[in-house]
N, C-alpha and C positions, 0 to 999 in steps of 0.2 A: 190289667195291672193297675192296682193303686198309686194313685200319681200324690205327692206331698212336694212340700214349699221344700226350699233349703234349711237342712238343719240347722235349728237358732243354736247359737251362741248359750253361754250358759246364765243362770240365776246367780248374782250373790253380792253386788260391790256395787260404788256409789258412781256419780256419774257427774262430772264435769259441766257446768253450763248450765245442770238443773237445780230447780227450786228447793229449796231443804224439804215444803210436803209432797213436793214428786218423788225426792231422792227416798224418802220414809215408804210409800207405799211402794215401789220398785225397788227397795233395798235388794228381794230374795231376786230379780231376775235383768232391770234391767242394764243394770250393771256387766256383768258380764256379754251380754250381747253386745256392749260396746267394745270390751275388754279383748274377747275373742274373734270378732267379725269387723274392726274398725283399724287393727295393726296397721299404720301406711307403711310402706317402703321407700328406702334411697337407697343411692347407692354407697353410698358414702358409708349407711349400717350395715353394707350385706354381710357381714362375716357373723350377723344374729339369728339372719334369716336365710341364709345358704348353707347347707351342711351337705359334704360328700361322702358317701359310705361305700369302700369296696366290700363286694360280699358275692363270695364263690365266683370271681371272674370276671361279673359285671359293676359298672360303677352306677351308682344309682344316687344321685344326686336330689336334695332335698330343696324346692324351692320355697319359703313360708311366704302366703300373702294374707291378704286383708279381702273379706269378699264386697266392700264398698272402699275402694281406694286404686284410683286410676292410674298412682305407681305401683300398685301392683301388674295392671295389666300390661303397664312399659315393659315393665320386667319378665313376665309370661313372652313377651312378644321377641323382647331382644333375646329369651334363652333358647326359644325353639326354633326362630332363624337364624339359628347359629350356625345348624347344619351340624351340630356335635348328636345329635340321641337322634336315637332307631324306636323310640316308644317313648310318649309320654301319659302317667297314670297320674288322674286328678283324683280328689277328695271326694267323690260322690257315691251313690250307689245307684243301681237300676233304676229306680223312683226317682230319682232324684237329680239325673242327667235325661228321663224321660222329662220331669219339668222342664228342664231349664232349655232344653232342645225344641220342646210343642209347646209352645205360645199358646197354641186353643187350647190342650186341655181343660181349663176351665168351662169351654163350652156343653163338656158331654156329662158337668152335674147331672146326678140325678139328684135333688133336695129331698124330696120324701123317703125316698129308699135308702138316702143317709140316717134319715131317724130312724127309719125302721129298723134298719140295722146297726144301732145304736152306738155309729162313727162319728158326730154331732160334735164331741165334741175333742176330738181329735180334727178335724177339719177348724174347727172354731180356733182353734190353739194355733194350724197351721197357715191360718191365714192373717191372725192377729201376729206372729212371727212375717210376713209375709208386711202388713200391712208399718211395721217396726222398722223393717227393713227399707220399704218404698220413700217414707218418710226420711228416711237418713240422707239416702242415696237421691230424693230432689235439694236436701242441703247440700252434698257433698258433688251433685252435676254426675251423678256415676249410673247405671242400670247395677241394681246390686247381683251378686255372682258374676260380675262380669270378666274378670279373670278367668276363669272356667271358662266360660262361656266360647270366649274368645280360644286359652288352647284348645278347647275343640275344635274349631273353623279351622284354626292355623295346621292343627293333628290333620286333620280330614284333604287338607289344599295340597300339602308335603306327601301325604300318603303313608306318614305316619302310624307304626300300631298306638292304640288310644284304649286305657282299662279305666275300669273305674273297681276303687278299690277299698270302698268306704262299706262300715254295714248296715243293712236295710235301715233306714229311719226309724219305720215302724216297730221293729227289735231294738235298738235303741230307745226310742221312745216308752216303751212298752217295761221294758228293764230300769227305769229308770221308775217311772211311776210305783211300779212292786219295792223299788227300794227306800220310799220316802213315808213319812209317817203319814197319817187322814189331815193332819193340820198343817202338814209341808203341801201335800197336793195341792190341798185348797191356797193356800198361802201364793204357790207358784202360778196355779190359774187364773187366780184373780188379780196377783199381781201384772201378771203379765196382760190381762185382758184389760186391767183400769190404768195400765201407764203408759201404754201405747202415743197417745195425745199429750201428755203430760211434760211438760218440759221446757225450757228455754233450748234454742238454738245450739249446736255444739259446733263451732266452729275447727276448722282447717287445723287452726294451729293447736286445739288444746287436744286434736285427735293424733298430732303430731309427735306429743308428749309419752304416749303409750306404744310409741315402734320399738322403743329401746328393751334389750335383751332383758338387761337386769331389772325393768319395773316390770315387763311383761311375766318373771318369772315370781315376782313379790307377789304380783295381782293373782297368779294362778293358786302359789301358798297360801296367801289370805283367803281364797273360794273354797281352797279344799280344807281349812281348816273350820269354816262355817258351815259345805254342804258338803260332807265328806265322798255322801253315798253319790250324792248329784254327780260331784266331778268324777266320781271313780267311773261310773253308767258313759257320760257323755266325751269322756274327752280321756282318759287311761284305758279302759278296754277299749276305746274306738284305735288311740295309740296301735295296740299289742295288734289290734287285726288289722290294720294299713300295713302292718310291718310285717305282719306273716303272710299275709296278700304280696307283697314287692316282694318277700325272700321265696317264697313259691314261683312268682314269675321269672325271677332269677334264677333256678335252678332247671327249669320246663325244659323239654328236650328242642325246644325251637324258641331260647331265651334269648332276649335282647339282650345287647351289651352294653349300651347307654341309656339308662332312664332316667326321666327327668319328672318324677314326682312333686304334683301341683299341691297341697296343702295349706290348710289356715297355718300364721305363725303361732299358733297356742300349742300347738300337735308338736313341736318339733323337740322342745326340751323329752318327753318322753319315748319319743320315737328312737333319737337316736341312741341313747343307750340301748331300747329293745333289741335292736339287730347284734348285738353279742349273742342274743341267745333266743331267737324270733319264735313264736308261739306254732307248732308242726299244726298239723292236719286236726288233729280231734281236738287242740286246742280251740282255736279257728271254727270246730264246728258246734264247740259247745257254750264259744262268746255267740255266737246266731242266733240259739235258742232261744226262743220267747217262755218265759218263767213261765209256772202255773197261777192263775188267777189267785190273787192273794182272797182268805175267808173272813178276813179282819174285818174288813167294810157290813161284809152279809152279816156278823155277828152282831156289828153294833145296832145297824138298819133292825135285825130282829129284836135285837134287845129292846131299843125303843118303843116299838111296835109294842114286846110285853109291857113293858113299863107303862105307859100312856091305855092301854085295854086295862091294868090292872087297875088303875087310879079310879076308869072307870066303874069296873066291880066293885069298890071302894065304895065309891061314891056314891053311887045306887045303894049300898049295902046302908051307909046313912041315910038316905031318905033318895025316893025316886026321885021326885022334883030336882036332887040335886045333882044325881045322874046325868038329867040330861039337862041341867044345866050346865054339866063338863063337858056333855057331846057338843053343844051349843058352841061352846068356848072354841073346842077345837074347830070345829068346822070353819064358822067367823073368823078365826084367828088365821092359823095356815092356809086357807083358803083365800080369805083374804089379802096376808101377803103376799102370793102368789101370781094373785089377780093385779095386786099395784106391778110386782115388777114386769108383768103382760103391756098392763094398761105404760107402764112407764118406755118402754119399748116401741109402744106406738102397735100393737096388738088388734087383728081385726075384731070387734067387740063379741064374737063369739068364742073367738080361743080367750079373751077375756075372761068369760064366760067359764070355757073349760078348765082355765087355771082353777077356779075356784072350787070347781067341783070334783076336778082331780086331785088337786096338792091334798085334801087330808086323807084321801085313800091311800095315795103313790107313796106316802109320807110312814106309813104303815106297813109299805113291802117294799123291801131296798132290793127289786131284780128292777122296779121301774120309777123314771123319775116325773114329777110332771113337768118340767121343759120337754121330755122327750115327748109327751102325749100332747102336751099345745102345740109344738114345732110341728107333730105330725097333722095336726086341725088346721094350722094356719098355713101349711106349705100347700095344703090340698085345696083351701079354700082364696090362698093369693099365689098361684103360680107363680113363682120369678120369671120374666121376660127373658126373652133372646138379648135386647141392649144389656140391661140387667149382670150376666154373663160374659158379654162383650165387652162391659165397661170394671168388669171388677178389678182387673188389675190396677186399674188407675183409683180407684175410688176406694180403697182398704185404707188410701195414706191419708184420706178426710173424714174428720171427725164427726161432720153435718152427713156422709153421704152411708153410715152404718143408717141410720133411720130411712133412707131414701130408697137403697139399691134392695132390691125383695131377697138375693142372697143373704146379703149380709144382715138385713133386718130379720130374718125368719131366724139365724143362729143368736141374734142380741136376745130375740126375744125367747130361746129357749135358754141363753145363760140366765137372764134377768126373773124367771119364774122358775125355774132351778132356786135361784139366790133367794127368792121372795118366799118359796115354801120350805128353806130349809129355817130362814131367820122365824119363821111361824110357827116350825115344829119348838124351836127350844122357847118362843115365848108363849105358846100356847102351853108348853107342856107345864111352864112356871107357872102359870096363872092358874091350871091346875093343881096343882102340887099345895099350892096357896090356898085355893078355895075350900079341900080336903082335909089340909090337917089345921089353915086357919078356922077354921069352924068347927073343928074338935073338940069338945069339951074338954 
């Protein structure tokens, strides 16, 4: 089973505490990771984040938390020793309560066999999400998901039934990338990957300011009127299938009668309308579906490819000499930026080496990238360590220890020569374009 981080929070809105050029580069994400994963709770607001729904018999009770906020976890704590619910169902899926359950999965990486099977950079995402989180939660004194975490223990001590009723990460994840344009992916990866670090402190109280119904519900408007598709993917379909998940358990021929569903408070304004009319079975099973590979990318990647051969014909077609004085261009050029973001990574000096000699090939056939061919030279040439694996949880939340730890350094170094022969391809391709028709009679 593939094991993933806790699903982030989403891309979109500005962020409290931070610098106007962190707030600019994490506009698209990390804004909402605050928005949706930082709601605290009191008591004093529960009538924002408690919602009761009868439906077909049983009462299924909505509790919204925050998954880095330790009144949430009071609040988990005080609803299930109450001794009122026969079940409680958290926000997770199989992946994703295997995380938060096995502390070691980290240990049973395999690093190479993630490039190979070109997961690099879905691990990369889910641990820069992971490492987003860590970071919060040493400001905040919290272990993040620890709500969850906890009704679990408490489900498990009581003898509680315990669902989890969220959909696969990876179909979320997966649905969402199909839904965004080449210049939102990239937008949301790098943003997410370069604001990580990024930030002034965000204290207690100004996290305090975002529990409330009515900003929580501005902050969700304002996201889905910027990433329309984002919110729809992450947080309205995850909505309709929490909800058709709990009205199916509700109706089961051996149904609880008290559930006490665990949820972020972002979920709940759409949640509870859904249950008037909860999404049946083939609904349900066709929010699961993972889309088919979008062909956009392979069109463009080939385009390129013609584009850059032709300039060549071109250019040979004026004079040899200046043929390969294009092929030259290109090679030096994406090759070379390729090789800086290797060398800047901290890259052992032969995947160095191979950035350069890969980016202007891989750069030519968009099935392969060259971070995915360095990643796979430098994973095999510097095994990550057993500590390495042991220490990664703790070291995702430091800035110095992405250069240090061999996990986290072999994924920097296949985003950063990714980064380095994509910005090659479009300035090699100018300097071409230039050379061609400046010289034209």
């Amino acid at each position: 089973m593939t094991k993933h981080a806790l699903l982030p929070s989403l891309p979109g809105l500005k962020i409290p505490g931070t610098t106007g050029f962190a707030n600019r580069i994490a506009d698209a994400v990390r804004g909402p990771l605050i928005q949706l994963e930082r709601f605290l709770v009191e008591k004093e607001s529960q009538q924002d984040i408690i919602k009761e729904i009868q439906f077909k018999g049983a009462k299924i009770t909505l509790l919204g938390t925050a998954h880095v906020s330790k009144e949430s976890v009071k609040l988990v704590e005080e609803y299930i020793e109450s001794g009122e619910y026969d079940c409680v169902a958290v926000e997770l899926c199989a992946a994703r309560y295997e995380n938060l359950t096995n502390q070691s999965w980290w240990k049973n990486l395999d690093i190479f066999e993630i490039f190979r099977k070109k997961k690099a950079s879905l691990l990369l995402v889910n641990l820069a999400l992971s490492a987003y989180q860590k970071r919060l939660a040493d400001q905040i004194g919290i272990q993040p998901g620890r709500e969850m975490s906890r009704a679990i223990e408490l489900a498990k001590e009581k003898g509680l039934r315990l669902e989890v009723i969220d959909r696969d990460i990876s179909v979320t994840l997966q649905r969402m990338y199909q839904s965004v344009s080449l210049w939102q992916k990239f937008k949301l990866f790098s943003g997410l990957v370069a604001s990580i670090f990024i930030g002034e402190k965000v204290t207690e109280e100004q996290i305090e300011d975002l529990k409330k119904g009515d900003m929580l519900q501005s902050m969700l408007d304002e996201f889905g009127d910027a990433l329309p598709n984002v919110k729809k993917t992450l947080i309205d379909e995850r909505d309709q299938y929490m909800v058709g998940n709990l009205a199916a358990l509700a109706i089961a021929p051996d149904a609880p009668k008290n559930i006490l569903a665990i949820v972020g408070a972002g979920h709940l304004s759409g949640m509870v309308p859904a249950f008037a009319a909860p999404p049946d079975w083939q609904a349900l099973d066709e929010l699961s579906k993972k889309p088919p590979p979008t062909k956009t990318g392979l069109y463009v990647g080939w385009g390129i490819c013609l584009v850059i051969l032709s300039m060549f014909y071109l250019g040979y077609r004026q004079s040899p000499e200046l043929g390969l004085n294009l092929i030259v261009t290109w090679v030096v050029i994406n090759g070379g930026f390729s090789a800086l973001g290797a060398a800047i990574a901290l890259a052992h000096p032969l995947s160095v080496l191979t950035a350069f000699f890969a980016a202007p090939l891989t750069s030519l056939n968009p099935t392969i990238g060259a971070g995915m061919v360095v990643g796979l030279v430098e994973s095999y040439i510097r095994k990550p360590k057993v500590s390495d694996f042991e220490n990664l949880r703790e070291e995702i939340a430091h800035f110095k220890m992405w250069w240090k730890n061999g996990v986290l350094k072999v994924l920097l170094i296949f985003f950063f020569a990714n980064l380095g022969s994509m910005v090659g391809t479009y300035v090699a391709g100018a300097s071409i374009i230039h050379q061609i028709f400046g010289s034209s009679p």
